[in-house]
C-alpha positions in Angstrom: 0.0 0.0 0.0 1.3 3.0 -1.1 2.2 6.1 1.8 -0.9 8.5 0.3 -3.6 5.1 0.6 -2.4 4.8 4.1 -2.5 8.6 5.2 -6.0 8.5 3.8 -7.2 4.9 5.2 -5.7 6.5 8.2 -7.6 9.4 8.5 -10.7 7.7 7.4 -10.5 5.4 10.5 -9.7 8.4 13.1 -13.3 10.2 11.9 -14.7 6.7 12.1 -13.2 6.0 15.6 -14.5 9.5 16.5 -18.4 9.7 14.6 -18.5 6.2 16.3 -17.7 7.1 19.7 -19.9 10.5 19.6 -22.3 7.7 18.1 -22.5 5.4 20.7 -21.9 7.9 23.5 -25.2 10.2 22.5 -27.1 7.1 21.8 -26.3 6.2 25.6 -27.1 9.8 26.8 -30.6 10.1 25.3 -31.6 6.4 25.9 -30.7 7.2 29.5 -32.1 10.9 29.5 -35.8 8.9 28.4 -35.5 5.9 30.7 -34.9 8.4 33.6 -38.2 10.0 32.5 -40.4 7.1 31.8 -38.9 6.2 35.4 -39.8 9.3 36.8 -43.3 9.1 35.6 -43.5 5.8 37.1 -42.5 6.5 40.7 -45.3 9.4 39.9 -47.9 6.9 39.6 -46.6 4.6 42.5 -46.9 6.9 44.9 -50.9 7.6 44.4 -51.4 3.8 44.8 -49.8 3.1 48.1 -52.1 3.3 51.3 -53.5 4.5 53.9 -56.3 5.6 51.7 -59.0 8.2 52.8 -61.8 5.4 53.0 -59.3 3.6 55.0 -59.9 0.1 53.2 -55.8 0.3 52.7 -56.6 -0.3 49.0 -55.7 -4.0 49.5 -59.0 -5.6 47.4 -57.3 -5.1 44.3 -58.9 -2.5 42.9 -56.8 0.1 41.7 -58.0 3.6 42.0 -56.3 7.1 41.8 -55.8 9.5 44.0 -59.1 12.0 44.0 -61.7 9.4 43.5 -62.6 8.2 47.2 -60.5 5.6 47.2 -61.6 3.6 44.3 -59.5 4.1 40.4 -61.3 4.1 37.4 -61.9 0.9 35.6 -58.4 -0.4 34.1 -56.7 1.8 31.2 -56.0 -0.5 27.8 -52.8 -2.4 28.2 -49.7 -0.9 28.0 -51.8 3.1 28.0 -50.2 5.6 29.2 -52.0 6.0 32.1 -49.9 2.7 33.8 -50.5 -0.6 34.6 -50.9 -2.0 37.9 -50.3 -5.0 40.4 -49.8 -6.0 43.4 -47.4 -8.6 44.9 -48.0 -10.2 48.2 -45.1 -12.0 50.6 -46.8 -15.3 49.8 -45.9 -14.3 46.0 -49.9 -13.9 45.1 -50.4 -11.5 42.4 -53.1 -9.3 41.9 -53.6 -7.9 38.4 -55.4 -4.3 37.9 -59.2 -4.9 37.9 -60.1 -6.3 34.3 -56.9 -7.5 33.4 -55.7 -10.9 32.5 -52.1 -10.4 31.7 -49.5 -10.3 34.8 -46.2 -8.3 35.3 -43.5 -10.9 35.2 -42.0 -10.9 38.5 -39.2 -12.2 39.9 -37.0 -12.6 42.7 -36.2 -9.3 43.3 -39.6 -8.6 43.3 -40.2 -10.8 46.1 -37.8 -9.8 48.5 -39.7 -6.0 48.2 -43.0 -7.8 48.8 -41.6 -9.3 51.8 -39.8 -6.8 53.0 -42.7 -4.4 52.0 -39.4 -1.9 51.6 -37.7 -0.7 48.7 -37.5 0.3 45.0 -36.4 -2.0 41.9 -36.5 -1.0 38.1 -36.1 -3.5 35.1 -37.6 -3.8 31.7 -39.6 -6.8 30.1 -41.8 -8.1 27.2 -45.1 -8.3 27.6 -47.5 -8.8 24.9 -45.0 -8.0 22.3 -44.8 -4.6 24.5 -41.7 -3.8 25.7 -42.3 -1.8 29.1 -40.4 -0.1 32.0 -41.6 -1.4 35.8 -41.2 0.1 39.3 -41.5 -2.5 41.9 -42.3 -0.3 45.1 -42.5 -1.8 48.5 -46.0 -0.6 50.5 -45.4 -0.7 54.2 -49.0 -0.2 54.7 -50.2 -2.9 53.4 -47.3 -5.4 53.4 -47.2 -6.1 49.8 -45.3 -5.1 46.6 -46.5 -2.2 43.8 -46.1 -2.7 40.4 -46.6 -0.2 37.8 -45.6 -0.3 34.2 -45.6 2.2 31.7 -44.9 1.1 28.2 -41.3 2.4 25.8 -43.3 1.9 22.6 -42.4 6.3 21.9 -38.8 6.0 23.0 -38.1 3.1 21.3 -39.2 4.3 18.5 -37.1 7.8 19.2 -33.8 5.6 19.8 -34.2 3.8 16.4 -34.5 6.9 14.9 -31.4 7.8 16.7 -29.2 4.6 15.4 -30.4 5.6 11.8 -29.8 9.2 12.4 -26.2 8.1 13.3 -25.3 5.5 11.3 -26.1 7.9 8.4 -24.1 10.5 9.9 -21.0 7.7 10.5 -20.9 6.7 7.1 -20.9 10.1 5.3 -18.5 11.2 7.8 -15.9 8.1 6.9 -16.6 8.7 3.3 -16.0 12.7 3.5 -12.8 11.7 5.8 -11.7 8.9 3.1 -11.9 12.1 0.3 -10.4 14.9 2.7 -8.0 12.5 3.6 -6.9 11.4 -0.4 -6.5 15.0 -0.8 -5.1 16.2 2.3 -2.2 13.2 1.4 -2.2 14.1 -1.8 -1.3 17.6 -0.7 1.3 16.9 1.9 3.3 14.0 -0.1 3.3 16.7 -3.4 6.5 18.2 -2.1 7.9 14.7 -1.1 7.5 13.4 -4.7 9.1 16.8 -6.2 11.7 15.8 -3.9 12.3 12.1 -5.0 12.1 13.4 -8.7 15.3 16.0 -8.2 16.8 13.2 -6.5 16.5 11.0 -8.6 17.8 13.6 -11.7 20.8 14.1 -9.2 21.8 10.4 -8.8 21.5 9.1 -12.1 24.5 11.9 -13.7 27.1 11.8 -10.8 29.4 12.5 -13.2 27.6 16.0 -13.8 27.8 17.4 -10.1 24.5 18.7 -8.8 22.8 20.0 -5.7 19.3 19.7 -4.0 17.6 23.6 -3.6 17.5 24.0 0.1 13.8 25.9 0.1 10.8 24.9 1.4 9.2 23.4 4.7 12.2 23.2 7.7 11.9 19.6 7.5 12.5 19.3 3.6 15.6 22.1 4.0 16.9 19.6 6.3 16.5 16.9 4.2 17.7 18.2 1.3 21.1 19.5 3.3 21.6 16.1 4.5 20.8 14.6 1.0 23.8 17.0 -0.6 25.9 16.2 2.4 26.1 12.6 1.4 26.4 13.6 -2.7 29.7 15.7 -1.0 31.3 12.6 0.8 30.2 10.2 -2.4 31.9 12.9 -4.6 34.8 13.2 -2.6 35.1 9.4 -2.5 34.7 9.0 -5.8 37.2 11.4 -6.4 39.5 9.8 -4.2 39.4 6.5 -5.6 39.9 7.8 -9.1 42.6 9.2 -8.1 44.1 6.4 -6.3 43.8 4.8 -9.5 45.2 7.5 -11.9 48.5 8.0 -9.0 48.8 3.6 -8.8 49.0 3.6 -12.3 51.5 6.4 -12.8 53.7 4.4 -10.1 53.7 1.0 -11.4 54.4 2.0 -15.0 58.2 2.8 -13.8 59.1 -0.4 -11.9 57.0 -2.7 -14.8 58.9 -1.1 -18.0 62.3 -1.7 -15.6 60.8 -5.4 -15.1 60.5 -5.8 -18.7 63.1 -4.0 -19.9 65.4 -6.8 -17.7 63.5 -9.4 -18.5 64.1 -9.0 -22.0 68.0 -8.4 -21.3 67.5 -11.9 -19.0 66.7 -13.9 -22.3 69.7 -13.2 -23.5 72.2 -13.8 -20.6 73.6 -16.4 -22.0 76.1 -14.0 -23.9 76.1 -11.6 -20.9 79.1 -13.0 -18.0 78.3 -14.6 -15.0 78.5 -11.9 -12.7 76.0 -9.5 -15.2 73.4 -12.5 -14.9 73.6 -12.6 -11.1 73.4 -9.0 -10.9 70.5 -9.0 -13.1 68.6 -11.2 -11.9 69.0 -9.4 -8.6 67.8 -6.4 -10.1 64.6 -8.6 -11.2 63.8 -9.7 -8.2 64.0 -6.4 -6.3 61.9 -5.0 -8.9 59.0 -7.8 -8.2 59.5 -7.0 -4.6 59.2 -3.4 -5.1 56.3 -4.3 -7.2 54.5 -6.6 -5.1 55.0 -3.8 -2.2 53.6 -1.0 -4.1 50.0 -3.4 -5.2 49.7 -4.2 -1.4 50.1 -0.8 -0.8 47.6 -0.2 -3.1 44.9 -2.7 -2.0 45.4 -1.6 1.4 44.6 2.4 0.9 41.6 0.9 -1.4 40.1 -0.4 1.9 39.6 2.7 3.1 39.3 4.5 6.9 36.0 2.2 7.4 36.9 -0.3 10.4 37.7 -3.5 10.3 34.4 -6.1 11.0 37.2 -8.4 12.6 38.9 -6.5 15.6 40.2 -7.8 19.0 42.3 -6.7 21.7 46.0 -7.5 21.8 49.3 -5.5 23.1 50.1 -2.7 21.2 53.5 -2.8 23.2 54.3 -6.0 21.9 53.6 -4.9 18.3 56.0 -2.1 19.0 58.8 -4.3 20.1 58.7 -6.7 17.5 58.5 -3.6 14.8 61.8 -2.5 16.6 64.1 -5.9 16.1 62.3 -6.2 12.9 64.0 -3.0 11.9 67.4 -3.4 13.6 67.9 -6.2 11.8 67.9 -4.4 8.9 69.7 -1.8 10.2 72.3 -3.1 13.0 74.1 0.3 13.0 70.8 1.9 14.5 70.7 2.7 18.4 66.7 2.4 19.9 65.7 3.9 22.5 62.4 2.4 23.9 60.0 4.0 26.5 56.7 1.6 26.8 54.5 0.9 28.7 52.0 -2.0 28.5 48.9 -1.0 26.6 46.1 -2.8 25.0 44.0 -1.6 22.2 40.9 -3.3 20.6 41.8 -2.9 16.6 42.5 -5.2 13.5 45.9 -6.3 14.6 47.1 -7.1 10.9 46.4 -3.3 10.1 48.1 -1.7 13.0 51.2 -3.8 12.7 51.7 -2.8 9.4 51.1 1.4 10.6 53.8 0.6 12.7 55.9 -1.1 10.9 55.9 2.0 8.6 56.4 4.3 10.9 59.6 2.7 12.1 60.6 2.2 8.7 60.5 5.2 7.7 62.8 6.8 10.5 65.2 4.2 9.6 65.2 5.6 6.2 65.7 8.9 7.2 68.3 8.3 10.1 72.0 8.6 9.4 73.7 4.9 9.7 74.8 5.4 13.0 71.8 7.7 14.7 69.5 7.0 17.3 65.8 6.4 17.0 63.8 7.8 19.9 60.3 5.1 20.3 58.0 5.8 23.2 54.1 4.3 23.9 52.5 6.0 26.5 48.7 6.7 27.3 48.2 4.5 23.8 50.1 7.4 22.1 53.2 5.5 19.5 55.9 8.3 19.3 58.5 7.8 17.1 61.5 10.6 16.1 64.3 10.0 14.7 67.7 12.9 14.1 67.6 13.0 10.3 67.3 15.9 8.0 63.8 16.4 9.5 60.3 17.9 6.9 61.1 20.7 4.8 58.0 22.9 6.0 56.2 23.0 2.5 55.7 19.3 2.6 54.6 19.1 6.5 50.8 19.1 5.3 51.5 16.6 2.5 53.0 13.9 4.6 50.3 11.7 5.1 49.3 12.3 1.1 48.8 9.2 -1.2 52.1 8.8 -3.4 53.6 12.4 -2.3 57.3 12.0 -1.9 59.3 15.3 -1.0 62.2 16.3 -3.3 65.0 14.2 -1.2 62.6 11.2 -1.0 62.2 10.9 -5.1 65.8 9.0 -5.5 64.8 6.3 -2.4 62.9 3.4 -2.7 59.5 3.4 -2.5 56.4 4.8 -3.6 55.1 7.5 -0.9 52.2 5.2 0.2 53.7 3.8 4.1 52.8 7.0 5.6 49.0 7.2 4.1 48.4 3.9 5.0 49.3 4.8 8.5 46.8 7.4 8.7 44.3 5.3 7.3 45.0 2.8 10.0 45.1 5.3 13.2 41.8 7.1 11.6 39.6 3.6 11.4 38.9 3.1 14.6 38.9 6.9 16.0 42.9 7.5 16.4 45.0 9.9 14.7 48.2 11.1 13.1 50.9 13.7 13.2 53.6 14.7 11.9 56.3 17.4 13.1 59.9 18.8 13.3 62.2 18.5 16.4 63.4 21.6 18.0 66.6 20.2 17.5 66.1 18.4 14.5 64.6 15.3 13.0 61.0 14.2 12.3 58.7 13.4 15.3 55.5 11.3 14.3 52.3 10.8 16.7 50.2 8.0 16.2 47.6 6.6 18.2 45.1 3.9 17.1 41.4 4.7 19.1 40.9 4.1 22.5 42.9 2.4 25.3 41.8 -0.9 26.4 40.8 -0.9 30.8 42.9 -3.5 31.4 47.2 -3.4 30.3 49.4 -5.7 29.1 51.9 -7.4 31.8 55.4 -5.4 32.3 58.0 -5.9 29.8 61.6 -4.7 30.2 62.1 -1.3 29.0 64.8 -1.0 26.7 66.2 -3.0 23.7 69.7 -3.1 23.0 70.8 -2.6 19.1 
C-alpha cells in the first residue's frame, strides 16, 4: 500500500473511531435521559397507589384507584396506555392484576424480596404482549405487599431507532467525507515529497555532472535536502579519491613494470652476458617484483579505506611495538633504539596496525644517518616515534600523510610514498589519529595513536632494547 492510501485509510478510521464514539456515546445519553423520564413518571404513579387511603380500606382488594376518587380508580386503562398498569405482589408471592386485566407483570425474585420486605425500589424492563415496558417494583409498608406499575417504551423506542439511523447515516458520510479529505489532504502533503524524490533521482542518475538539492521549502524538507547533498559531497569526494588512487597507482607502477620488462628482456639473452652481469641481473629482477608486489599491497590496502575493520580484537600494542623494533634493527644493526613503553592494549585489526607501525619505524630508519638514534616511546596508547635526520622541509609538512607524495630528497629512495597514508588510514579507522612534526633540535617526530585504550594493560615488559 502506497504512503498517500495509508495517510487516507488512516484518516478515514480516526473520523470513524470519533463519529463512532460520539455515536454510541449520544445514543447512551438520550436512551438514558428517556428511561430516567419514563422512570420518573413511574415513581409518579406509585406513589398515588400506596395506602393509607381516605376510605381507609388500605386499598388491599385489588382494585386500583387514583388518587381524588374516594378511594376507588377508574376501571383499568388498555394495556400498555399511558395511564400505567398495575399489580400488586404479596409476601406469599400472590399476584393481583389491575381490575379487568388478565395479563401479569413478570415478577421475579427481586420482586419478592420487596414484597416481603414491603421496603424498597427496583426498576427492570420486560416483554409483555410483544410490548416492551419499563416497571417500578415499590414496597407498600401499609399494606405489606409489593406495587407494580408499568408504563410502556413503545415512543422512546421508536425515538432511539431513529437515533441509530440518524447516526449510522451521519457515521458513514463522515468516513466517506474523511476517506476524500484525507486522499487529498495526502495528496497535498506527499506533493513536495515526490518533487523531492524526482530531483533526487535527476541528481543520482548523472554523478558525473555534479548537482545540488535547492535548500527551500518546509524546515523539515531544507533539512533533508542538506543532508541529501551532504552525502552527494562525501560520495563525490570518495569517488574522487578512488579515481585518483587509480590515476596515481598507475603512474607508479608503470616505472618499476617497464624496468621489469626492460630486464626481463635483457635476461633472455644472458647467455652471452658473463656470469657476474646474470647474477646482478637477476638481482635487479627480483628487487623489482618486490618493489612491485609492495607498491599493489600498498595499493589494496589504501583501497580499503578509513571504514573499520568487522574483525577486531584486543591485543598489546606494546608487543607490536617491540617486534617492529628488532624487525627494523635487523635491517639496520648500526641503528641505536631507544624504547620507552609501557603496556597498553587496544581493541583494533591487529594485521592493520602492525603494518602502521611497521611504517612508521621504517620510515625513521630511512631517514636516520647509519649510525643515529631512534627515539620510540608508547604512553597513554600514544606510539611516538623521532628520529635525528634531515627532518620535513616545511612546505611538505601538510602533504606527509598524502597518497604517493614523496618530497624532493625522497624521489631517488625506494619506494612509492604510500607507508605513511596507510598509516593514517589505519590510526583514523577506529577513531585515532596522526601527526607529523619537526624537532626543535632536529629530525621528524610522528604521533600516532590507534582509538581508544583498552581498561585493562598488558603485563610489564623490560624497557629498553639493545641494538
Amino acid at each position: 500500500m502506497t504512503l498517500r492510501r495509508r495517510l487516507a485509510a488512516a484518516a478515514a478510521l480516526a473520523v470513524a473511531a470519533v463519529a463512532v464514539t460520539l455515536g454510541v456515546v449520544g445514543y447512551l445519553t438520550t436512551r438514558s435521559h428517556l428511561i430516567g423520564q419514563v422512570q420518573a413518571q413511574l415513581r409518579q404513579r406509585a406513589a398515588g397507589a400506596l395506602g393509607p387511603h381516605p376510605d381507609g380500606d388500605g386499598g388491599g382488594d385489588g382494585q386500583f384507584n387514583g388518587p381524588g376518587h374516594g378511594g376507588h380508580f377508574p376501571g383499568p386503562p388498555p394495556f400498555g396506555d399511558a395511564a400505567g398498569y398495575f399489580q400488586n405482589v404479596y409476601p406469599n408471592g400472590q399476584v393481583v392484576v389491575q381490575a379487568g386485566s388478565t395479563v401479569p407483570l413478570p415478577v421475579n425474585a427481586r420482586v419478592l424480596d420487596i414484597a416481603r420486605a414491603a421496603q424498597g425500589s427496583y426498576y427492570f424492563s420486560a416483554t409483555v404482549n410483544n410490548t416492551r415496558l419499563e416497571i417500578l417494583a415499590i414496597g407498600d409498608p401499609y399494606d405489606h405487599k409489593a406495587v407494580m406499575v408499568a408504563l410502556p417504551l413503545t415512543s422512546e423506542d421508536d425515538v432511539l431507532h431513529g437515533l441509530v439511523l440518524s447516526y449510522g447515516l451521519l457515521i458513514g458520510a463522515g468516513i466517506l467525507l474523511a476517506a476524500i479529505f484525507g486522499t487529498v489532504i495526502a495528496r497535498a502533503a506527499l506533493a513536495p515529497i515526490e518533487r523531492f524524490s524526482a530531483q533526487t533521482e535527476q541528481v543520482t542518475s548523472a554523478l558525473d555532472r555534479p548537482r545540488r538539492l535547492e535548500e527551500t521549502g518546509a524546515d523539515e524538507l531544507r533539512r533533508l535536502a542538506a543532508s541529501f547533498n551532504q552525502t552527494l559531497d562525501a560520495l563525490e569526494r570518495s569517488i574522487a579519491s578512488q579515481r585518483q588512487l587509480i590515476a596515481d597507482a598507475s603512474h607508479e607502477l608503470r616505472t618499476p613494470m617497464a624496468a621489469l620488462r626492460s630486464n626481463i628482456q635483457i635476461f633472455l639473452d644472458a647467455d652471452r652476458l658473463p656470469e657476474e652481469d646474470r647474477r646482478d641481473l637477476q638481482d635487479a629482477i627480483v628487487a623489482e617484483l618486490d618493489e612491485l608486489t609492495q607498491l599493489v599491497a600498498d595499493v589494496l590496502e589504501l583501497a580499503r579505506g578509513s571504514v573499520p575493520d568487522e574483525h577486531t580484537e584486543a591485543f598489546e600494542l606494546d608487543a607490536v611495538v617491540r617486534d617492529a623494533v628488532a624487525r627494523t634493527q635487523r635491517r639496520a644493526p648500526g641503528l641505536e633504539f631507544e624504547l620507552d613503553i609501557e603496556p597498553t592494549m587496544i581493541t583494533n585489526a591487529p594485521d592493520r596496525v602492525n603494518r602502521a607501525v611497521t611504517n612508521v619505524i621504517d620510515n625513521a630508519r630511512k631517514w636516520s644517518p647509519p649510525d643515529g638514534t631512534v627515539q620510540v616511546s608508547l604512553r597513554d596508547g600514544v606510539l611516538c616515534v623521532r628520529d635525528h635526520g634531515p627532518g620535513f622541509d616545511e612546505r611538505d609538512l601538510e602533504h606527509v600523510f598524502d597518497r604517493f607524495y614523496r618530497a624532493d630528497k625522497a624521489r631517488r629512495m625506494p619506494g612509492s610514498g604510500l607507508g605513511l597514508a596507510i598509516v593514517k588510514q589505519a590510526a583514523e579507522a577506529h577513531g585515532g589519529f596522526a601527526t607529523a612534526a619537526n624537532a626543535r633540535d632536529g629530525g621528524a617526530v610522528l604521533r600516532v595513536a590507534f582509538g581508544s585504550v583498552a581498561a585493562q594493560p598488558a603485563p610489564v615488559r623490560p624497557a629498553a632494547v639493545s641494538p
